[in-house]
N, C-alpha and C positions, 0 to 999 in steps of 0.2 A: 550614443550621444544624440540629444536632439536635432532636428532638422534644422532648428532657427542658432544654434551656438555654432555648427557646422556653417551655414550661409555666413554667419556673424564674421566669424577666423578669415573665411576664404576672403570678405569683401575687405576688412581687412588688411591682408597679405598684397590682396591686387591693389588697391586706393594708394599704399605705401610704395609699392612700387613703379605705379603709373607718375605719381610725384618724382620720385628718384631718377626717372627717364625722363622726364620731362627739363630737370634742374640737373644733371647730373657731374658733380665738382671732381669727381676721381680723377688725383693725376694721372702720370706715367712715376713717377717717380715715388709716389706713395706704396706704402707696404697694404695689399689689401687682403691678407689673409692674416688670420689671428688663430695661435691654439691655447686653450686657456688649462691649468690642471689644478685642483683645490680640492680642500677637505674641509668637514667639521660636524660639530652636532644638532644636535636638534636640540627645539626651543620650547619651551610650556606657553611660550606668551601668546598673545594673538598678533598679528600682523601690526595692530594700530601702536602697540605696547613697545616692541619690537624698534621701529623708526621713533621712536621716542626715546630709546634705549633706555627700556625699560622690565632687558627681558631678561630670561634666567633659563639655564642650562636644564632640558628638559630631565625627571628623574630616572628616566626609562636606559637612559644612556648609551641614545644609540645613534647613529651618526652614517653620514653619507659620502662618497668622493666621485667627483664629476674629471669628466675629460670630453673638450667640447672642442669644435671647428667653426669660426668664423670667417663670412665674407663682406669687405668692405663695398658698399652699392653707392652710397651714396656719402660724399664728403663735404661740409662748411655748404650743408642743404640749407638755400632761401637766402644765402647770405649770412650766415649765421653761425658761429662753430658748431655745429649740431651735425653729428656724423649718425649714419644706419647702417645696420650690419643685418646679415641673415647667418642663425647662429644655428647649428646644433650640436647634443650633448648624448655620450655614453655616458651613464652613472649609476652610481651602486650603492644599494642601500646595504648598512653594515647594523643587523640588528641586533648585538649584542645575546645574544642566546636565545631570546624573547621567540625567535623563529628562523629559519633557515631565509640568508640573506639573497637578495635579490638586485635583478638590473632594473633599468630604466631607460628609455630615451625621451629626449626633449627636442623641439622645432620652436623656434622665438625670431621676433624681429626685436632687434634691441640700438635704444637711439642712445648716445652719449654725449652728452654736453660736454665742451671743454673747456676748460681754463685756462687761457693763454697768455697771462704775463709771465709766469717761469715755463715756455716754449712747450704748454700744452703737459705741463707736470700733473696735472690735476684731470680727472674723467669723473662725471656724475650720471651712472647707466640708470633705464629701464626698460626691462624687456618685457613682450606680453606675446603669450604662444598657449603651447599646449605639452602635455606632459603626459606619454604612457608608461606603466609600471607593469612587472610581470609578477607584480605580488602585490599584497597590501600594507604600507609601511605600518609598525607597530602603534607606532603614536597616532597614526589617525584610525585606526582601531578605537585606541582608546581616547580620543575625543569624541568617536559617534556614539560610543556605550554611554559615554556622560552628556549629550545631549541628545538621544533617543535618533539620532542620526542614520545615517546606512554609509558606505563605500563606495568607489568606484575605481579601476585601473586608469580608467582615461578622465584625466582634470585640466582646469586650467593653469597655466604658469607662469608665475612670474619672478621675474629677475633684476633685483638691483640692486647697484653696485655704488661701490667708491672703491678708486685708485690712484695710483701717481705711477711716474713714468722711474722706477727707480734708476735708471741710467742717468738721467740727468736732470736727478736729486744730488746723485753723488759724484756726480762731472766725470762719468767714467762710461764711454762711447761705447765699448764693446756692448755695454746692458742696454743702448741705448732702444729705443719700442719695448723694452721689457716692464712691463706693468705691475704691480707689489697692490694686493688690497683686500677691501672684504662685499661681500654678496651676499644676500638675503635668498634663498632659495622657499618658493613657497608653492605649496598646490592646494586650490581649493575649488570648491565648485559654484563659486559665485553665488550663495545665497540661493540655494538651488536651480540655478541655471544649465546647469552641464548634471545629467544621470540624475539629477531630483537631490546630490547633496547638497546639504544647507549648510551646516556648519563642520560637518567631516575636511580632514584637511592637515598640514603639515607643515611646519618651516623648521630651517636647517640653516644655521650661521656658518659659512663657509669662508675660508682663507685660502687665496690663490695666487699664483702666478701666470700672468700669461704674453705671451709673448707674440706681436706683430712681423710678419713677414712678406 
């Protein structure tokens, strides 16, 4: 990893949470840990295509499932519903044959917007971290073959989300902090900023559940 996307992540990580201590809304009564668990597959689109929902189930047909641990740091930061969490992620690439399947771990700070007139039903996430693999997913194999590209295990990550509070969607208290929705899982190397990839890279449409505690 270069020196200057290393400096990047860490100024980052500290900026976010020198704000968080400085403003810090966490009650006592809030749930501040989260575990989240989801599957799904990969995607041929690009990133832009994707949030346009414009994408299509990659052909390769291979697919991923994450189990991740969040921390709530910071709650309704600046005044504002805008919560922060310090996330991370076990996950495993499922490569359909293509190659013998593989882990992953992921480190992200991820903010959430809420939506508060049905009591916070609604969450619009983005995470921005880093992501190491202990293989190289198939699909972004085969995007660096078709743009004269190269690899890397260590990329950057990002994460975003839509969900809703399925508890109370359905007025039903025991589900209530239980979250129902979907996440864009992507690694790329920034236009070659991280390891010199430019367009090598990967996204995974994922469906999950996850639950506040």
């Amino acid at each position: 990893m270069k020196r200057g996307m290393t400096l990047k992540l860490l100024l980052l990580l500290l900026f976010t949470l020198t704000l968080a201590a400085a403003d810090n809304n966490v009650t006592s009564d809030v749930r501040e840990w989260s575990v989240r668990v989801g599957y799904g597959y990969s995607d041929e689109s690009d990133l832009g295509e994707i949030i346009s929902m414009m994408g299509d189930q990659h052909p390769a047909g291979t697919s991923a499932g994450c189990v991740e641990l969040g921390y709530l740091f910071s709650q309704d930061s600046w005044g504002l519903p805008l919560d922060f969490y310090l996330k991370g992620g076990l996950n495993r690439f499922f490569e359909n044959g293509h190659q013998p399947d593989f882990m992953e771990v992921t480190f992200y700070i991820k903010a959430y917007w809420n939506f508060r007139p049905w009591e916070r039903t609604i969450r619009l996430g983005f995470g921005e971290g880093a992501s190491y693999a202990w293989g190289i997913p198939y699909v972004e194999k085969l995007e660096a073959q078709a743009e004269g590209d190269h690899n890397s295990r260590f990329l950057n990550y990002l994460d975003i989300s839509l969900d809703f509070d399925l508890g109370r969607m359905v007025r039903y208290r025991p589900l209530y902090n239980t979250y129902a929705g979907y996440a864009l899982k992507h690694r790329s190397g920034i236009y070659g900023a991280i390891n010199g990839v430019r367009r090598g890279g990967s996204n995974y449409n994922l469906w999950y559940v996850e639950h506040n505690f």
